[in-house]
N, C-alpha and C positions, 0 to 999 in steps of 0.2 A: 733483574737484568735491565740495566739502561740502553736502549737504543740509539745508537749516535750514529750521524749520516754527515760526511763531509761531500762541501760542493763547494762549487766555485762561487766568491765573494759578486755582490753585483755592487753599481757603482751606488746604490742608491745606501748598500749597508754600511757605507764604507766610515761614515760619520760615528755609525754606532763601534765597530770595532776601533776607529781613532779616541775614541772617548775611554773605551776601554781599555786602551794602552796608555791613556794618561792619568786613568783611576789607578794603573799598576805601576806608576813612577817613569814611565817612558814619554822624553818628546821626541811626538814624530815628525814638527815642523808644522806652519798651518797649510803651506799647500804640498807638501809631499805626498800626501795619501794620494790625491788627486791624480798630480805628476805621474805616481808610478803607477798607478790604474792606469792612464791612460797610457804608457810606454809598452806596460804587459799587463793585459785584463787578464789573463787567465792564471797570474803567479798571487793570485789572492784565495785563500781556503776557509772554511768558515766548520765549527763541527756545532751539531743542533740538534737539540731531541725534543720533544713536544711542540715544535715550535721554538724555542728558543737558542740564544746563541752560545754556546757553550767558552768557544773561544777559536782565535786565529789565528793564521801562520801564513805569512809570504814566501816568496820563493821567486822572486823578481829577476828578469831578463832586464838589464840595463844596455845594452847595444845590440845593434842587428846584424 
C-alpha cells in the first residue's frame, strides 16, 4: 500500500513542479507559476509519499 498525502504547494516547490510540467510537454510560461502563486497560494496541491513529489494540480482563483 502506497501512502500519499496531498498539501498545499509552497512557493519554494513551485520550481520543481514547473520543471515537471515541462518534463511532461507543458509550457507554463517563465513567470506564471509565480504570478498565480502569488494571486492564490492556496489553489497549488502537491501529492508525496516518502518524501517525494508524486505530482500536482492547480485549482487557481484568478479574480477577487
Amino acid at each position: 500500500m502506497i501512502n500519499v498525502t496531498i498539501t498545499n504547494c509552497t512557493l519554494e516547490e513551485m520550481p520543481l513542479i514547473t520543471r515537471m510540467a515541462s518534463l511532461d510537454g507543458r509550457n507554463t510560461g517563465l513567470n506564471d507559476p509565480e504570478l498565480f502563486y502569488r494571486t492564490d497560494p492556496d489553489g497549488f496541491f502537491i501529492a508525496v509519499t516518502d518524501g517525494n513529489i508524486l505530482g500536482s494540480i492547480s485549482a487557481n482563483r484568478i479574480a477577487s
